[in-house]
PyMOL Python script that loads the backbone (N, CA, C, O; Angstrom):
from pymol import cmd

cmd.read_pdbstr("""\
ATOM      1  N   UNK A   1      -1.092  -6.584   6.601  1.00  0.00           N
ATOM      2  CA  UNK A   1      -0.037  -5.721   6.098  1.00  0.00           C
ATOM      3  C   UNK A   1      -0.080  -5.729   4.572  1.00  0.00           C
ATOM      4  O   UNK A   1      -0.273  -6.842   4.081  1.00  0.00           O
ATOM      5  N   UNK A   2       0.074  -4.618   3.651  1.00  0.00           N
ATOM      6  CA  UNK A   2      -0.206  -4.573   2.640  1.00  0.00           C
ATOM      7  C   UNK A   2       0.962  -4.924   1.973  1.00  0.00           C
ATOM      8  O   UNK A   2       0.869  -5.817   1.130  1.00  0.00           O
ATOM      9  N   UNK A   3       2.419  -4.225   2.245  1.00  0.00           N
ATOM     10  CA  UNK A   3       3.201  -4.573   1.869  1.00  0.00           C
ATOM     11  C   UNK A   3       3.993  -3.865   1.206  1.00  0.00           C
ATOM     12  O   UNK A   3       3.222  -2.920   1.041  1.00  0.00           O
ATOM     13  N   UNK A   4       5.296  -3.431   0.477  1.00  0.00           N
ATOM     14  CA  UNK A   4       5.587  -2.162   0.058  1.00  0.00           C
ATOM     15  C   UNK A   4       4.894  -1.601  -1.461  1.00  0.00           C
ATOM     16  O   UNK A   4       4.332  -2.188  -2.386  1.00  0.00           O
ATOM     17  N   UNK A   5       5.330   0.170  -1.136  1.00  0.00           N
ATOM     18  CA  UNK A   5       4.269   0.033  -2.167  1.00  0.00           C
ATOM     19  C   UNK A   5       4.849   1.108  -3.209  1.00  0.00           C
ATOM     20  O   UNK A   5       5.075   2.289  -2.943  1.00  0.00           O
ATOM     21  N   UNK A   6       5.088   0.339  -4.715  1.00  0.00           N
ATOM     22  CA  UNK A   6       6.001   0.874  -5.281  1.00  0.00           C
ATOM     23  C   UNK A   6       5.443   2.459  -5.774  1.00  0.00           C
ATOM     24  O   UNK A   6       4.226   2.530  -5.602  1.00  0.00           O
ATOM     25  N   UNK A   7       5.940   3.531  -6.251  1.00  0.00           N
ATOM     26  CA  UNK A   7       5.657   4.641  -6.790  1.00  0.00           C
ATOM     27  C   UNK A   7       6.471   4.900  -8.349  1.00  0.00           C
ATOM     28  O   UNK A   7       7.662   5.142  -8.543  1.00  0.00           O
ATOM     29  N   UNK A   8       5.593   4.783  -9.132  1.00  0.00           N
ATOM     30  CA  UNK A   8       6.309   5.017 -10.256  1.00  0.00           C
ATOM     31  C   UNK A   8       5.851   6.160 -11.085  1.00  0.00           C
ATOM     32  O   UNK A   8       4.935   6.831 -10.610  1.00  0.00           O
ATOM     33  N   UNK A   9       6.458   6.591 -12.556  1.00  0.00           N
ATOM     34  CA  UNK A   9       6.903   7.643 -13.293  1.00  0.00           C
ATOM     35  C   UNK A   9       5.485   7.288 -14.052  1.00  0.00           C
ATOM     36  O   UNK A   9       5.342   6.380 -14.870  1.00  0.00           O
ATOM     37  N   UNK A  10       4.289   8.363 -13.524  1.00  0.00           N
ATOM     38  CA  UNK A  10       2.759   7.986 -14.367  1.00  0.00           C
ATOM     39  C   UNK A  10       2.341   8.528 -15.632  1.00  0.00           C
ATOM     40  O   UNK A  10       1.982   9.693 -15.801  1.00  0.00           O
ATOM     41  N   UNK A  11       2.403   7.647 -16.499  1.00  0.00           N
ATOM     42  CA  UNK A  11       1.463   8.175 -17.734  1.00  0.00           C
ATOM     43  C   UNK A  11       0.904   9.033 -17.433  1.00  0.00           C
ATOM     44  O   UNK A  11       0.272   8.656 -16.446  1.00  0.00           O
ATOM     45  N   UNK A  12       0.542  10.633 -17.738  1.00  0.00           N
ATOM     46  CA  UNK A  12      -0.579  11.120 -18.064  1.00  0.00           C
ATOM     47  C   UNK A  12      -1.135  11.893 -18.795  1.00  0.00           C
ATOM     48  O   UNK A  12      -1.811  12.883 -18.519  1.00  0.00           O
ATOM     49  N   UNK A  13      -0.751  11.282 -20.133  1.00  0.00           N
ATOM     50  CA  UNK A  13      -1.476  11.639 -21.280  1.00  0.00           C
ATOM     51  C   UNK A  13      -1.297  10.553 -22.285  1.00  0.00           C
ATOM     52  O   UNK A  13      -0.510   9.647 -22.010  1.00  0.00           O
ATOM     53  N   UNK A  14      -1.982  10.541 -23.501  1.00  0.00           N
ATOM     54  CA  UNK A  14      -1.909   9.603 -24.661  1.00  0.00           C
ATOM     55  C   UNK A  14      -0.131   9.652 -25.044  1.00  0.00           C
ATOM     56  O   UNK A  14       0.533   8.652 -25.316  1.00  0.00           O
ATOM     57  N   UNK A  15       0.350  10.942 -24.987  1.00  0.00           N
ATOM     58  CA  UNK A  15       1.693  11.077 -25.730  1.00  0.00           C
ATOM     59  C   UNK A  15       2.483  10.978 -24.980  1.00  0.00           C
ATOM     60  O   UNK A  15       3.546  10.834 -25.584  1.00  0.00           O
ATOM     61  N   UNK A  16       2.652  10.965 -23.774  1.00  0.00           N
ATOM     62  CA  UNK A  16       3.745  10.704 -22.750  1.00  0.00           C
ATOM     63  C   UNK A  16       4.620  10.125 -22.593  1.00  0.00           C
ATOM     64  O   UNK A  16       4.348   9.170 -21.864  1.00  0.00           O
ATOM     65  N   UNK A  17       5.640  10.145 -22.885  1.00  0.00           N
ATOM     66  CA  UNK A  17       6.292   8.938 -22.651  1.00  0.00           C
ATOM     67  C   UNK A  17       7.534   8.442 -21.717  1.00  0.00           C
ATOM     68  O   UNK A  17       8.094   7.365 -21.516  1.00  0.00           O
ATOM     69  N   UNK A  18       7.678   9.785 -21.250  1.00  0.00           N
ATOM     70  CA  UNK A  18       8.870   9.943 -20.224  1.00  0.00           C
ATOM     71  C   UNK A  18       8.443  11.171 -19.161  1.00  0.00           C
ATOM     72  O   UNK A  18       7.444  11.823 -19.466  1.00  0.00           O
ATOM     73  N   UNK A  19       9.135  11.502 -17.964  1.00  0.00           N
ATOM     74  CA  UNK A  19       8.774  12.577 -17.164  1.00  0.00           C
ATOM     75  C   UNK A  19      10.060  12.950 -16.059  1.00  0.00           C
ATOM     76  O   UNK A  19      10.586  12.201 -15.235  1.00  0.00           O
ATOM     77  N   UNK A  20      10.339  14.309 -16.349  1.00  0.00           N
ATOM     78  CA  UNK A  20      11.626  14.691 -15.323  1.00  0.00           C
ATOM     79  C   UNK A  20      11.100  14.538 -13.854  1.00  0.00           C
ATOM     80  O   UNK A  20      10.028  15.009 -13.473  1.00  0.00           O
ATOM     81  N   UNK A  21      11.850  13.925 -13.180  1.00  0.00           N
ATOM     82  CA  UNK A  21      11.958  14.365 -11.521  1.00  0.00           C
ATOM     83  C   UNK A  21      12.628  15.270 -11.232  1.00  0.00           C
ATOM     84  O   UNK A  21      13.858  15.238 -11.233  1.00  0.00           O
ATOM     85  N   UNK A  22      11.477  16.876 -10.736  1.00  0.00           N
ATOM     86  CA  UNK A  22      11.863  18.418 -10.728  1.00  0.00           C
ATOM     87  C   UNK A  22      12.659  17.923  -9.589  1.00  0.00           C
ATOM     88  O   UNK A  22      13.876  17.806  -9.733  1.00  0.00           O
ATOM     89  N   UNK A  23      11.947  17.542  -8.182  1.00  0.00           N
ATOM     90  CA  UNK A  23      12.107  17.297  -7.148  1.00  0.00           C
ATOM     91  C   UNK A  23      12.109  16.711  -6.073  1.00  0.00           C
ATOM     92  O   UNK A  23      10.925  16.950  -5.834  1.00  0.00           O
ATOM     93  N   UNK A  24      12.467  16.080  -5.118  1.00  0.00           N
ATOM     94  CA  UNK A  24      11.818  15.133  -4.210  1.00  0.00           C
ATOM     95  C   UNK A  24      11.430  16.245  -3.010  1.00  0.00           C
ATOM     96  O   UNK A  24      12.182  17.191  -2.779  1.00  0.00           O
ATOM     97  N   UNK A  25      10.268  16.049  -2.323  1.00  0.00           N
ATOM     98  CA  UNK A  25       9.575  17.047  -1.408  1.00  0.00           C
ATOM     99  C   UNK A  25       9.632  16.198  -0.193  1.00  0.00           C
ATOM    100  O   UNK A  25       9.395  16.846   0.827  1.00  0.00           O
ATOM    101  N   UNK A  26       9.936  14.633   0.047  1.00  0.00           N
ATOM    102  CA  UNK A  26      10.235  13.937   1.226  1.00  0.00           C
ATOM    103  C   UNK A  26      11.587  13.511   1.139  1.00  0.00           C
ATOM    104  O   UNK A  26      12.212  13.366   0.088  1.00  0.00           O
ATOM    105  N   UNK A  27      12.090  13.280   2.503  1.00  0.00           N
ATOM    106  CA  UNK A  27      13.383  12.388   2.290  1.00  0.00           C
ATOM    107  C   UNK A  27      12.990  11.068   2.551  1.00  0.00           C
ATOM    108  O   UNK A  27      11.967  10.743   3.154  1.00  0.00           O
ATOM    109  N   UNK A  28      13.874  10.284   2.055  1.00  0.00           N
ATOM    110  CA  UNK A  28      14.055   9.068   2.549  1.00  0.00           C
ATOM    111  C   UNK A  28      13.463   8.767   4.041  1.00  0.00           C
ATOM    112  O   UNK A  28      12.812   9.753   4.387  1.00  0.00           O
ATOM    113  N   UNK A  29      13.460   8.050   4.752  1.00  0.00           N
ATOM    114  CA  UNK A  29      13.066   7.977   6.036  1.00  0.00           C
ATOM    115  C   UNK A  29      11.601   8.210   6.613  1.00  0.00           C
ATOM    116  O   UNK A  29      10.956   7.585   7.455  1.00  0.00           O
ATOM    117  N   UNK A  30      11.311   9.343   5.847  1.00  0.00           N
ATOM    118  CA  UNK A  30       9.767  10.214   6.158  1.00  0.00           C
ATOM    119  C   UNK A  30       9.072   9.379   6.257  1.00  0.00           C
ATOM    120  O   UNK A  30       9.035   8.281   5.701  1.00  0.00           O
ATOM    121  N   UNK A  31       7.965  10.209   7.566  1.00  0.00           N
ATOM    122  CA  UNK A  31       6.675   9.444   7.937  1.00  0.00           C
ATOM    123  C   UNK A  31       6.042  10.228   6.687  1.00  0.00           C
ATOM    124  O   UNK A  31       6.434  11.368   6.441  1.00  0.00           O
ATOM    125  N   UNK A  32       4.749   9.409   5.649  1.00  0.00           N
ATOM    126  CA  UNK A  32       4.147  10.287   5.050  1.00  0.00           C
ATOM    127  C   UNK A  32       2.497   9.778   5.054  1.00  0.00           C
ATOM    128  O   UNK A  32       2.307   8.627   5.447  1.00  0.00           O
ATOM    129  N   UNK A  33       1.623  10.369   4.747  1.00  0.00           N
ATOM    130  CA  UNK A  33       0.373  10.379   4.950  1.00  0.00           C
ATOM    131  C   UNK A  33      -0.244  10.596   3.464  1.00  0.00           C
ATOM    132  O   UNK A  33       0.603  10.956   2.646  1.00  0.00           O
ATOM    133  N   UNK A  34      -1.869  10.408   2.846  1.00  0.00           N
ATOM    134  CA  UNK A  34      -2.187   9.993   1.599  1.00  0.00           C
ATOM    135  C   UNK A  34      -1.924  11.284   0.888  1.00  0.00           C
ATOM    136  O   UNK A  34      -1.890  11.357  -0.340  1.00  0.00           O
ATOM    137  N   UNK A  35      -1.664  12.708   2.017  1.00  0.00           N
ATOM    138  CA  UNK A  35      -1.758  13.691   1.224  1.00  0.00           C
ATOM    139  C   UNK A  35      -0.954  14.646   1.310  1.00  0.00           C
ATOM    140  O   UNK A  35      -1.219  15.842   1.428  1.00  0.00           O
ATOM    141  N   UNK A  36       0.327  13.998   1.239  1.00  0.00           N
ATOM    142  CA  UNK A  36       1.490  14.430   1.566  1.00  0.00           C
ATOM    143  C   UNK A  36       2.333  14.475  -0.128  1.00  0.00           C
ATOM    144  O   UNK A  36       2.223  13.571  -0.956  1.00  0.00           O
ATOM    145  N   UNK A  37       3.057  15.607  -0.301  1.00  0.00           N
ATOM    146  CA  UNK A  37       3.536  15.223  -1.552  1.00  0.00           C
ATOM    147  C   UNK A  37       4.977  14.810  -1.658  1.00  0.00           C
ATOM    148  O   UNK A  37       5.862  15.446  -1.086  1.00  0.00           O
ATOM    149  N   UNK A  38       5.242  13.613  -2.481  1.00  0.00           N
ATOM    150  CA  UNK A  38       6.349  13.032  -2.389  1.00  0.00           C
ATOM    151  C   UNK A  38       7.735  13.825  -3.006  1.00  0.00           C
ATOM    152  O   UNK A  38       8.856  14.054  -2.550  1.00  0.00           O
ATOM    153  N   UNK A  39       6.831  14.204  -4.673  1.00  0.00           N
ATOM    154  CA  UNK A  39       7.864  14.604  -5.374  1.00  0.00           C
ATOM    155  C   UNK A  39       7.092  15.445  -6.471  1.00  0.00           C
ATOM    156  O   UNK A  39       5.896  15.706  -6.339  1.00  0.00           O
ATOM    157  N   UNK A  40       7.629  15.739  -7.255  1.00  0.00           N
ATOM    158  CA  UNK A  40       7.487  17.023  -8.368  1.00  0.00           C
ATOM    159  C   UNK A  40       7.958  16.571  -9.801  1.00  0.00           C
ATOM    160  O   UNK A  40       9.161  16.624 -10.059  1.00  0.00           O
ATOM    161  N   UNK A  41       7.075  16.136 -10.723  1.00  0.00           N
ATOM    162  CA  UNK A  41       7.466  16.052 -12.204  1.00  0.00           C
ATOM    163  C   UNK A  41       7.069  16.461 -12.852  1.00  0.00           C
ATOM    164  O   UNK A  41       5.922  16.905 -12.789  1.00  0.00           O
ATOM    165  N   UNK A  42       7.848  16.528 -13.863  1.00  0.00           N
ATOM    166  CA  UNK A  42       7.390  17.581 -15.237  1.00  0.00           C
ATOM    167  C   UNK A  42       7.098  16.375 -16.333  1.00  0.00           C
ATOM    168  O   UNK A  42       7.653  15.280 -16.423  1.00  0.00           O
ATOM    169  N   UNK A  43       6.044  16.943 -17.133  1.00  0.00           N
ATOM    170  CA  UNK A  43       5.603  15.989 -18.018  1.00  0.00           C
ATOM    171  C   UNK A  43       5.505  16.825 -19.100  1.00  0.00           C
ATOM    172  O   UNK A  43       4.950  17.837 -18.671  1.00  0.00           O
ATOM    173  N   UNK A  44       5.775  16.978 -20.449  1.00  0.00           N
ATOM    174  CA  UNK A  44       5.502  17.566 -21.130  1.00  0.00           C
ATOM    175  C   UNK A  44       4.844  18.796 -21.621  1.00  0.00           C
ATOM    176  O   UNK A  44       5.081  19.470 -22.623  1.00  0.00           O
ATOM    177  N   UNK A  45       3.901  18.944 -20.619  1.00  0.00           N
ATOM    178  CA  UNK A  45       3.084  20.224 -20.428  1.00  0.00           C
ATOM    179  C   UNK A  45       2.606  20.511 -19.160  1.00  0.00           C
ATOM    180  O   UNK A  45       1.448  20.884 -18.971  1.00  0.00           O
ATOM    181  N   UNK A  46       3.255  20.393 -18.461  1.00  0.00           N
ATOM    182  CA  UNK A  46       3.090  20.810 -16.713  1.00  0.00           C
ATOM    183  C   UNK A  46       3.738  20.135 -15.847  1.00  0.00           C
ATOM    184  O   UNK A  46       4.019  18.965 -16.107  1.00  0.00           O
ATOM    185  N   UNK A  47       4.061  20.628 -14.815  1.00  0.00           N
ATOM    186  CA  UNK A  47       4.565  20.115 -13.415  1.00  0.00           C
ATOM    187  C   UNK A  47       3.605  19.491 -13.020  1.00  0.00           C
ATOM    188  O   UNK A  47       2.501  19.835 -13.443  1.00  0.00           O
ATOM    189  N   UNK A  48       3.710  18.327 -12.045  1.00  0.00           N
ATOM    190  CA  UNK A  48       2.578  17.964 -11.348  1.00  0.00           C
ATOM    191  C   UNK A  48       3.522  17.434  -9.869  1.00  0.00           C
ATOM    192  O   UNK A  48       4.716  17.167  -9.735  1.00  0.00           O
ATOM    193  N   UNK A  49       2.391  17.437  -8.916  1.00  0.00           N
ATOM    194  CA  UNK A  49       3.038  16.918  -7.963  1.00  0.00           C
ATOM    195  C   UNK A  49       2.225  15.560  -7.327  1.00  0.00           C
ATOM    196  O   UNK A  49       1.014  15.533  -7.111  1.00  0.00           O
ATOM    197  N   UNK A  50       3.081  14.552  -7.104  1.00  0.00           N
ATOM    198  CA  UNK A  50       2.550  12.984  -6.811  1.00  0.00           C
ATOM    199  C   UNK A  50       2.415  12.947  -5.226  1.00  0.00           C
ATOM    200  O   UNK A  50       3.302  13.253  -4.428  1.00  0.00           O
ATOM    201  N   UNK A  51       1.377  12.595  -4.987  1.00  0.00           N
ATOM    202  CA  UNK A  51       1.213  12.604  -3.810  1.00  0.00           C
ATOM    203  C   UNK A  51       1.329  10.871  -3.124  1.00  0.00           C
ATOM    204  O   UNK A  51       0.747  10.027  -3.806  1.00  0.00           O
ATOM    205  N   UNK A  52       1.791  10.545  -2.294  1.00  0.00           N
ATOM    206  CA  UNK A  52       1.549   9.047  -1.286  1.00  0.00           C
ATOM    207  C   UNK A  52       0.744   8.948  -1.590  1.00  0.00           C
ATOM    208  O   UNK A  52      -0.160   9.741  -1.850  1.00  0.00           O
ATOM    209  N   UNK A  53       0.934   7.066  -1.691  1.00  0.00           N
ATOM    210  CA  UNK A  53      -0.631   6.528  -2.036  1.00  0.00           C
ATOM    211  C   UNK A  53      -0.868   6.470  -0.741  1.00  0.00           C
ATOM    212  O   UNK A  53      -2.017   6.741  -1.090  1.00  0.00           O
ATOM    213  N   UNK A  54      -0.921   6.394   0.295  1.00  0.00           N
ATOM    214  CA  UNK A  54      -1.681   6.471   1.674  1.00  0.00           C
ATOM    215  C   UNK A  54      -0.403   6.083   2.762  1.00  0.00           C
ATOM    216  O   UNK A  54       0.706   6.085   2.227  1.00  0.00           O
ATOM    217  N   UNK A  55      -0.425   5.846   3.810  1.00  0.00           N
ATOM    218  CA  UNK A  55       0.381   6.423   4.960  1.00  0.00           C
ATOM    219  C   UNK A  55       1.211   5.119   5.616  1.00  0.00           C
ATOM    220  O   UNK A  55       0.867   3.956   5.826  1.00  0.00           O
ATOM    221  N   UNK A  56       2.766   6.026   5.898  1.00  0.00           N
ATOM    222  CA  UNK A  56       3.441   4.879   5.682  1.00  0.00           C
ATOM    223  C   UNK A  56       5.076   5.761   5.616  1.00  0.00           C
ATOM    224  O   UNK A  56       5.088   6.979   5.791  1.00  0.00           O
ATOM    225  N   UNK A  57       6.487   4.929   5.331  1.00  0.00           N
ATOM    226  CA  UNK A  57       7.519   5.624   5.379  1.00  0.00           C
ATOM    227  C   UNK A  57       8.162   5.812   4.459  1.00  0.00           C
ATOM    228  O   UNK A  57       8.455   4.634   4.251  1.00  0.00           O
ATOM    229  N   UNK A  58       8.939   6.650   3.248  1.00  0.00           N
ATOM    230  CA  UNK A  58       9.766   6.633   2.129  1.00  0.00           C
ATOM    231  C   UNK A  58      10.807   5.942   2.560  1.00  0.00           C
ATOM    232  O   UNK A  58      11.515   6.259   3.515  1.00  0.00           O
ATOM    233  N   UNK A  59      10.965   4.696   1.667  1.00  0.00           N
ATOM    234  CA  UNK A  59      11.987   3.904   2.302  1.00  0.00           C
ATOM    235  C   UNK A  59      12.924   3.664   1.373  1.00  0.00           C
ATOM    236  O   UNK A  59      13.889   3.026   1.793  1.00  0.00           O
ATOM    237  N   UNK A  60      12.951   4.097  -0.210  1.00  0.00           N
ATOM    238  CA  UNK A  60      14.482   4.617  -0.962  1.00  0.00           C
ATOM    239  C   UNK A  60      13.515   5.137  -2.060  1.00  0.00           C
ATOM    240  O   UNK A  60      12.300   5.096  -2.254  1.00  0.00           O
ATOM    241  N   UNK A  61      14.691   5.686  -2.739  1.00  0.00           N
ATOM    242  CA  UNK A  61      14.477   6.939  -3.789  1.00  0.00           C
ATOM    243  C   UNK A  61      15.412   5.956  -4.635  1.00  0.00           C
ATOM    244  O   UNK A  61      16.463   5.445  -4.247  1.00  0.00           O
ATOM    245  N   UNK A  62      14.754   5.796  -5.955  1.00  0.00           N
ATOM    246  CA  UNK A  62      15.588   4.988  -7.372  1.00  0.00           C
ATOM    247  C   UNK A  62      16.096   6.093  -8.517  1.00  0.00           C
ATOM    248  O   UNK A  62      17.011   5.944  -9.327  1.00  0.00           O
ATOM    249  N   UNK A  63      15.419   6.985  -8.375  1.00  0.00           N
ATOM    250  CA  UNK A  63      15.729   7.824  -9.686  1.00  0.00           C
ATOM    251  C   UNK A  63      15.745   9.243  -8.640  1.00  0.00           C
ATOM    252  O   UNK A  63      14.803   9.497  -7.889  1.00  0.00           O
ATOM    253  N   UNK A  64      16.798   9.966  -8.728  1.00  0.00           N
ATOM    254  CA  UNK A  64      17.194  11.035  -8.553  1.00  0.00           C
ATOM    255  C   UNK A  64      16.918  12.446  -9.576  1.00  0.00           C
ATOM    256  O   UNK A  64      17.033  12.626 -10.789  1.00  0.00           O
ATOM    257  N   UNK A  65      16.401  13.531  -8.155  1.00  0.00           N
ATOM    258  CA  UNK A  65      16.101  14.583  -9.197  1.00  0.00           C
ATOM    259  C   UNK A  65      17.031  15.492 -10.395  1.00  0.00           C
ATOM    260  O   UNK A  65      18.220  15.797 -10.490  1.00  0.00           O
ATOM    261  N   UNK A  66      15.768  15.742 -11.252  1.00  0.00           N
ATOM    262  CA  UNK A  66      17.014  16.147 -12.193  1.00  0.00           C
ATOM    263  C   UNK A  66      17.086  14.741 -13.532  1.00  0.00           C
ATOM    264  O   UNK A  66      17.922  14.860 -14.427  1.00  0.00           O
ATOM    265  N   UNK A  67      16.391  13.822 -13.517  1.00  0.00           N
ATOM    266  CA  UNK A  67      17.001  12.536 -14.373  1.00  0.00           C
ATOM    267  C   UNK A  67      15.588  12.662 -14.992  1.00  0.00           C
ATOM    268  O   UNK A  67      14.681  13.113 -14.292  1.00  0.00           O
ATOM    269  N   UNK A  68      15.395  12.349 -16.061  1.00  0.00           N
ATOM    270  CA  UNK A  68      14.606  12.024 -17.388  1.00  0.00           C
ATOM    271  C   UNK A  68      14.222  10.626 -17.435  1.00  0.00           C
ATOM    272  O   UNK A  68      15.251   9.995 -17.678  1.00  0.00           O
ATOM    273  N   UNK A  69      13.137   9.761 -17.308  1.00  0.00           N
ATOM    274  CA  UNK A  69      12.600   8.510 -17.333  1.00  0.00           C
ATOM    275  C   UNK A  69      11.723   8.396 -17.898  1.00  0.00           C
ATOM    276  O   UNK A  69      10.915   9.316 -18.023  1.00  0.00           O
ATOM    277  N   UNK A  70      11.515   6.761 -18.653  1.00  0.00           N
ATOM    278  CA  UNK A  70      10.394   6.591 -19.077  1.00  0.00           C
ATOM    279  C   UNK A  70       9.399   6.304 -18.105  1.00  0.00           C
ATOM    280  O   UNK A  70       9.720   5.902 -16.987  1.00  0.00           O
ATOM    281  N   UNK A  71       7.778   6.543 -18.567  1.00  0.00           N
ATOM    282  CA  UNK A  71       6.390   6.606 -17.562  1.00  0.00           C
ATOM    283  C   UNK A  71       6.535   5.239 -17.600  1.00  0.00           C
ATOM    284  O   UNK A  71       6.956   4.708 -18.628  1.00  0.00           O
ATOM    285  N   UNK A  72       6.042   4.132 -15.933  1.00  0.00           N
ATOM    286  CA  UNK A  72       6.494   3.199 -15.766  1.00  0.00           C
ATOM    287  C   UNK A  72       7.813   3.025 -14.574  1.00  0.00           C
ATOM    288  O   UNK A  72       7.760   2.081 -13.786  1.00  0.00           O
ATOM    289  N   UNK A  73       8.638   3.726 -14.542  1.00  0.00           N
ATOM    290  CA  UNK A  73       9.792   3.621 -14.080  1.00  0.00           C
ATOM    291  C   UNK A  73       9.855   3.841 -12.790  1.00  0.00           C
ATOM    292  O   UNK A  73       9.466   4.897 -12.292  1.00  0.00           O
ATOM    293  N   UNK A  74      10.405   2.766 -12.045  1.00  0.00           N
ATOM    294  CA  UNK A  74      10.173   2.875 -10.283  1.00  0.00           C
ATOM    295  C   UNK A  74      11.306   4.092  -9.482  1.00  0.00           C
ATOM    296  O   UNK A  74      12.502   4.383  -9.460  1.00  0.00           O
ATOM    297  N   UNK A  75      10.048   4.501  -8.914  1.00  0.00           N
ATOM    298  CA  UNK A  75      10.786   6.058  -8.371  1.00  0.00           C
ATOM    299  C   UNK A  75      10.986   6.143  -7.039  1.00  0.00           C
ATOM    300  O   UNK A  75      11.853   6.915  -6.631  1.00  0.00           O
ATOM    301  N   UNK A  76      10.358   5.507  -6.292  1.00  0.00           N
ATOM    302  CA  UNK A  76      10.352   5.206  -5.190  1.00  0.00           C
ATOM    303  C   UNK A  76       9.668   4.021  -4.737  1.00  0.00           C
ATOM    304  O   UNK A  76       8.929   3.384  -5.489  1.00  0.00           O
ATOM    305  N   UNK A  77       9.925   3.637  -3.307  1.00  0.00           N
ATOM    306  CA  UNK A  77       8.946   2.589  -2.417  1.00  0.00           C
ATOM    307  C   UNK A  77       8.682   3.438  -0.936  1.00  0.00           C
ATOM    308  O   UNK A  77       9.528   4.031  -0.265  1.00  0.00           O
ATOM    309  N   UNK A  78       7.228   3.286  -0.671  1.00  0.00           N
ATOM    310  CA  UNK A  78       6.662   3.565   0.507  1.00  0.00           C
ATOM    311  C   UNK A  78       6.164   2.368   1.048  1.00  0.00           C
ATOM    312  O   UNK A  78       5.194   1.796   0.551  1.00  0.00           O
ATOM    313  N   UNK A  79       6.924   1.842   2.295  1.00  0.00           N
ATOM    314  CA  UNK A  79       6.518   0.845   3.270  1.00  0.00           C
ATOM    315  C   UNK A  79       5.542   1.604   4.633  1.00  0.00           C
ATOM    316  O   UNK A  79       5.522   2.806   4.899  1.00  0.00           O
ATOM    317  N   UNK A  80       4.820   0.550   5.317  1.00  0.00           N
ATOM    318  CA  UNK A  80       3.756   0.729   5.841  1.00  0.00           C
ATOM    319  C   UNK A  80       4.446   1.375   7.497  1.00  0.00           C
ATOM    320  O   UNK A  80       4.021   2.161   8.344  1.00  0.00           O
ATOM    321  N   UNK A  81       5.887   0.418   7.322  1.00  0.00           N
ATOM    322  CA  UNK A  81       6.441   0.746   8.466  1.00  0.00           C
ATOM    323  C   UNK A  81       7.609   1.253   8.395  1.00  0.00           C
ATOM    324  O   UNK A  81       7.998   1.384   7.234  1.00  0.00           O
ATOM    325  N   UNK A  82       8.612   1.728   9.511  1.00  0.00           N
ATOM    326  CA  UNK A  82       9.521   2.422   9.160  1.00  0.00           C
ATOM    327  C   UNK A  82      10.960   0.727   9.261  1.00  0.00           C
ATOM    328  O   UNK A  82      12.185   0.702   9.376  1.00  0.00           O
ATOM    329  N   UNK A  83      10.287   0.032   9.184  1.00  0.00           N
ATOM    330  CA  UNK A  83      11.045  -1.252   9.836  1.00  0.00           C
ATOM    331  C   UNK A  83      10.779  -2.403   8.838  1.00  0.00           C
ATOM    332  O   UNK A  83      11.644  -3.235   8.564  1.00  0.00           O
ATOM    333  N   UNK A  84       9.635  -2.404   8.352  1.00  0.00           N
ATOM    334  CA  UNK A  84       9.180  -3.205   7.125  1.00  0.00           C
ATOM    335  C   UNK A  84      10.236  -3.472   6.207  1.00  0.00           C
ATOM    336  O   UNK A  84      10.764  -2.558   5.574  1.00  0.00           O
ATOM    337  N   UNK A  85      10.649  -4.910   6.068  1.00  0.00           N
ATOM    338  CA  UNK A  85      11.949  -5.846   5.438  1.00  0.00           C
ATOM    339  C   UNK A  85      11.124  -5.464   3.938  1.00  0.00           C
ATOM    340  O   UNK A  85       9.910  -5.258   3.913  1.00  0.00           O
ATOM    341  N   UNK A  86      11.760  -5.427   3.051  1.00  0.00           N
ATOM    342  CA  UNK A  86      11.840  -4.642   1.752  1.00  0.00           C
ATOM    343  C   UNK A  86      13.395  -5.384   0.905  1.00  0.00           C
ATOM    344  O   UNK A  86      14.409  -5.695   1.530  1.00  0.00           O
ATOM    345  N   UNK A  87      13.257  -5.500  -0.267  1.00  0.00           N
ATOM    346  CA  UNK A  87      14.857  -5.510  -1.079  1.00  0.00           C
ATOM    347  C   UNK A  87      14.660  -4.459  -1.746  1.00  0.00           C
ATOM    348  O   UNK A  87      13.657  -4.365  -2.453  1.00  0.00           O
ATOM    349  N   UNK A  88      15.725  -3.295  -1.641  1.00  0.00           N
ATOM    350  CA  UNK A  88      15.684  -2.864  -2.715  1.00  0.00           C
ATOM    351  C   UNK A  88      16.448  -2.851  -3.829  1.00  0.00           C
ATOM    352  O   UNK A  88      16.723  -1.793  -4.394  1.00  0.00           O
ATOM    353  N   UNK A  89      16.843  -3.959  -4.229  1.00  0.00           N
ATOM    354  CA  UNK A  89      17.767  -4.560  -5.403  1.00  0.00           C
ATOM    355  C   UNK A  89      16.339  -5.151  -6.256  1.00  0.00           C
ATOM    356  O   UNK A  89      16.281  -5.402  -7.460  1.00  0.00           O
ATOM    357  N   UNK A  90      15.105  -5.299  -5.124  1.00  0.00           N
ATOM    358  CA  UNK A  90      14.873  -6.664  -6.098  1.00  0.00           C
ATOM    359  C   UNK A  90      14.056  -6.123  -7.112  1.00  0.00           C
ATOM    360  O   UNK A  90      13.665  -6.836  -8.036  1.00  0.00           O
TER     361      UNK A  90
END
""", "prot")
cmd.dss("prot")
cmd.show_as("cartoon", "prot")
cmd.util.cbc("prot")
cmd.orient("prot")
């Protein structure tokens, strides 16, 4: 078991330093697969959309769409199972 697997707000560029969450494209709960898209951010010069790192369930959402974060910043967790013990405080 790999274990949960965090999703965060990605650098992608030299100047980056923050990125809006346009949208979330899964809910909570969702079964999702590597090529499934989670959510929708804007980065300075384009939308992009983040796809699952590979297959497994959205098991909470930390930053809500619509909010401004720095790159780095935990946006979600995808567990392997829909049952997989997780904190999400921690």
């Amino acid at each position: 078991m790999r274990g949960p697997t965090a999703i965060a707000m990605p650098k992608l560029g030299m100047t980056m330093r923050e990125g809006i969450v346009v949208e979330w494209r899964a809910r909570v709960g969702a079964h999702v697969t590597k090529s499934t898209v989670l959510l929708v951010i804007e980065s300075e010069k384009a939308e992009i959309e983040i796809e699952a790192p590979g297959e497994g369930f959205l098991r909470h959402v930390y930053v809500e769409a619509g909010a401004t974060v720095p790159c780095g910043t935990l946006l979600a967790v995808v567990t392997e199972t829909d049952d997989e013990p997780f904190d999400a405080n921690a």
